[in-house]
C-alpha positions in Angstrom: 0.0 0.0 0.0 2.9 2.6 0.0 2.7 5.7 1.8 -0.7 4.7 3.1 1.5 1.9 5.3 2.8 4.6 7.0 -0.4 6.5 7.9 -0.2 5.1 11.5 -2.9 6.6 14.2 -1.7 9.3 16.7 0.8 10.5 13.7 3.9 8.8 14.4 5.1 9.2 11.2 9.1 9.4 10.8 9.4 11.8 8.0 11.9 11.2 4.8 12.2 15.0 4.5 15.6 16.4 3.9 14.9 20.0 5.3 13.2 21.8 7.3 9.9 24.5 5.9 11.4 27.4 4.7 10.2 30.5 4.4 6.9 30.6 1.9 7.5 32.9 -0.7 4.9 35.4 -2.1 4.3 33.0 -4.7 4.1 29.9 -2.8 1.7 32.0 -0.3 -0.8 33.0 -2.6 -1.0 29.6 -4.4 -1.9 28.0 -1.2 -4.1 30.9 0.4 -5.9 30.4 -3.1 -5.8 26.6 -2.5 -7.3 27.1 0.9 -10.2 29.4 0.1 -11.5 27.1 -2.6 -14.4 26.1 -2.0 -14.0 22.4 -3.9 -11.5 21.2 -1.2 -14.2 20.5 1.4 -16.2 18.3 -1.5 -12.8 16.7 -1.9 -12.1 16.0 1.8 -15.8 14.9 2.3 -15.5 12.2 0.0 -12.5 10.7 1.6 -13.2 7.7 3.7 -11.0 6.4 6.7 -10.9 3.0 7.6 -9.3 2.7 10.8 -6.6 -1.0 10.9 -6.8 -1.6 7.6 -4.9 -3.4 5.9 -2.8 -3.9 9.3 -3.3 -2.6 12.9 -2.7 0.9 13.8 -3.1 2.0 10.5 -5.4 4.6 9.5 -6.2 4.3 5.8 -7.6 6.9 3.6 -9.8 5.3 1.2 -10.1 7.4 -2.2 -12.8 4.7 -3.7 -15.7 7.4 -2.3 -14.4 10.4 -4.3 -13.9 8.4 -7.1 -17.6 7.2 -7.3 -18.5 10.7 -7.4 -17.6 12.5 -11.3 -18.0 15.8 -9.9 -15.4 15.6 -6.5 -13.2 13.7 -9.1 -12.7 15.8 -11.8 -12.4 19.0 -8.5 -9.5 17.1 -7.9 -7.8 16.8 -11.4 -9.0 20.4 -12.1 -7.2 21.7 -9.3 -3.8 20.3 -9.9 -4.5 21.0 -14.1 -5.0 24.7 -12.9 -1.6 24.2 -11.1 0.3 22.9 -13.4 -0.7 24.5 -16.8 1.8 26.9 -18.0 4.5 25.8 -16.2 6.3 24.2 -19.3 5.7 20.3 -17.7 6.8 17.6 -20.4 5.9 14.6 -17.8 3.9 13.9 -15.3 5.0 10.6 -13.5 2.6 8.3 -11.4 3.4 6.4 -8.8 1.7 2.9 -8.4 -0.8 2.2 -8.1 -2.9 5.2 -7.1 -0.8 7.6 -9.0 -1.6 5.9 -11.8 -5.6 7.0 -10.9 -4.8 11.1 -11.2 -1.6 11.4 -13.5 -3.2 10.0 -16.8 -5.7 12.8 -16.6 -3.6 16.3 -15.4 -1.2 14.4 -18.5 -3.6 14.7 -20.6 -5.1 18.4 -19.8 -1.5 19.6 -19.8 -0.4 18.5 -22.8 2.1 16.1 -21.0 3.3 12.7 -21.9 2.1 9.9 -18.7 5.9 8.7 -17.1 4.4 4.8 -15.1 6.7 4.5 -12.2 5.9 0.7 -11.4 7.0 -2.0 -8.6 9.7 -4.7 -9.9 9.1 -6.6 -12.6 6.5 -5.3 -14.1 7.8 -3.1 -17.2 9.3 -5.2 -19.8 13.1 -3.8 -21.4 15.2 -1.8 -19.9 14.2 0.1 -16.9 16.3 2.7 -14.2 15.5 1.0 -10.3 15.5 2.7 -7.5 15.1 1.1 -4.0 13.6 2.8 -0.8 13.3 1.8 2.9 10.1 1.3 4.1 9.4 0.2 7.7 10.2 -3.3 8.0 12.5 -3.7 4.9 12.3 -2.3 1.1 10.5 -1.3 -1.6 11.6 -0.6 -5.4 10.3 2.0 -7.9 11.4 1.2 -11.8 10.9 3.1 -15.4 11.4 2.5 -18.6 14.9 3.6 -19.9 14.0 6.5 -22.9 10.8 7.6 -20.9 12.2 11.3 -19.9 15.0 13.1 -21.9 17.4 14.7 -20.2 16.1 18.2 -19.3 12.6 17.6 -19.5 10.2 19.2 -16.2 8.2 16.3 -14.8 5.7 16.5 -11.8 5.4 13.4 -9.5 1.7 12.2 -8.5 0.6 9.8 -6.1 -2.8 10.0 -3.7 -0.9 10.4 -0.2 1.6 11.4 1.0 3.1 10.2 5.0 6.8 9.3 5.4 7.7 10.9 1.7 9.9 7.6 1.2 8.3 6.1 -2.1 8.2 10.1 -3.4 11.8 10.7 -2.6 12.9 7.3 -4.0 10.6 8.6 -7.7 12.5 11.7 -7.4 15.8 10.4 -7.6 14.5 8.1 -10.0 13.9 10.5 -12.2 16.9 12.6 -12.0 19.2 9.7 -12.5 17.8 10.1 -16.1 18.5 13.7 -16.2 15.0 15.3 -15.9 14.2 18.2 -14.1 11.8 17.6 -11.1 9.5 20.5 -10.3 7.4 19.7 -7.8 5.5 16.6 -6.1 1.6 16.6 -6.5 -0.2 14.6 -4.0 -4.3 14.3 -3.3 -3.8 13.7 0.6 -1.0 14.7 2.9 -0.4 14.9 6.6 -0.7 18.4 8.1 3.0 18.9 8.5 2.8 18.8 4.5 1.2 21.8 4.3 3.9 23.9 5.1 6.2 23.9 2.0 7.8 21.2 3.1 10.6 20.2 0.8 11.9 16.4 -0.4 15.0 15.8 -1.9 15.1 19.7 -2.3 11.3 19.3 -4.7 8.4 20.9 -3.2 5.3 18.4 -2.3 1.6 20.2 -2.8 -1.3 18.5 -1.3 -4.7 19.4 -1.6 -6.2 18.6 1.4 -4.8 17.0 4.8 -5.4 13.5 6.1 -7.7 12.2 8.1 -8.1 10.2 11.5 
């Protein structure tokens, strides 16, 4: 389950963040103040379910099945990162399975961006770039296709939550090992200390709204 492993009740998350919140900057500010005053958000958290143990005690998953049963809340969400992310010259967007692979087809596709699947081992065929992550108890690997991002290209990360920021550091590096330029990680969900410009692997990580308990 990724991230959502991590989601652990009471918040006793270790995060894989490699610096503290800096300062926001006027641009950064006003891009969340707008973020924070739209009125879609609370549709968007509304239709996020939390089932408490699941799939293992003391976790605290946040079930996106809900939102994605309702069109409307759905397509809030892609709107909002499209809105985002149009403009900013973004060649890729990269998922993250599996979830990832629920929201980045469709802000791809509304930006004019090619669709990057960042997949667990063995799973692309050919040649592929590996990456391996710690997760609690042991590790995880992300792969891509060698040829999917040119060197230079500006790529956005997705993925549906973000806790420990392990699986979206280990995409990061991922990426850049191929020579593309990460701009930013895009995630649906986040815990609260998210909200705050934190930074991972030096990339900033936007959420939408905050998860739940």
């Amino acid at each position: 389950m990724g991230e959502q492993e991590n989601n652990k009740a009471g918040g006793g998350n270790t995060m894989a963040v490699d610096e503290a919140p800096p300062a926001a900057t006027a641009k950064e500010k006003g891009a969340r103040g707008a973020a924070a005053d739209d009125p879609r958000l609370q549709g968007i958290s509304d239709a996020i379910r939390v089932v408490p143990h699941f799939p293992k005690p003391g976790i605290m998953f946040n079930d996106i099945t809900p939102l994605l049963l309702r069109p409307a809340v759905f397509k809030d969400a892609v709107d909002m990162f499209v809105e985002r992310y149009r403009g900013m010259g973004i060649a890729a967007v990269a998922g993250i399975e599996a979830r990832g692979f629920i929201f980045g087809p469709a802000i791809a596709l509304a930006i004019g961006a090619k669709f990057i699947p960042l997949r667990k081992p063995k799973k692309l065929p050919g040649d592929v770039f590996s990456e391996s992550y710690a997760l609690e108890y042991g590790t995880d690997c992300l792969e891509m296709h060698v040829g999917a991002i040119e060197p230079g290209e500006r790529a956005v990360v997705v993925d549906d939550l973000v806790a420990t920021g392990g699986t979206l550091s280990a995409a990061i590096r991922l990426l850049e090992r191929a020579g593309a330029d990460v701009v930013e990680c895009a995630c649906l969900i986040g815990l609260p200390k998210f909200k705050d410009f934190y930074k991972l692997n030096g990339k900033p990580v936007y959420i939408l709204v905050e998860s739940r308990k």
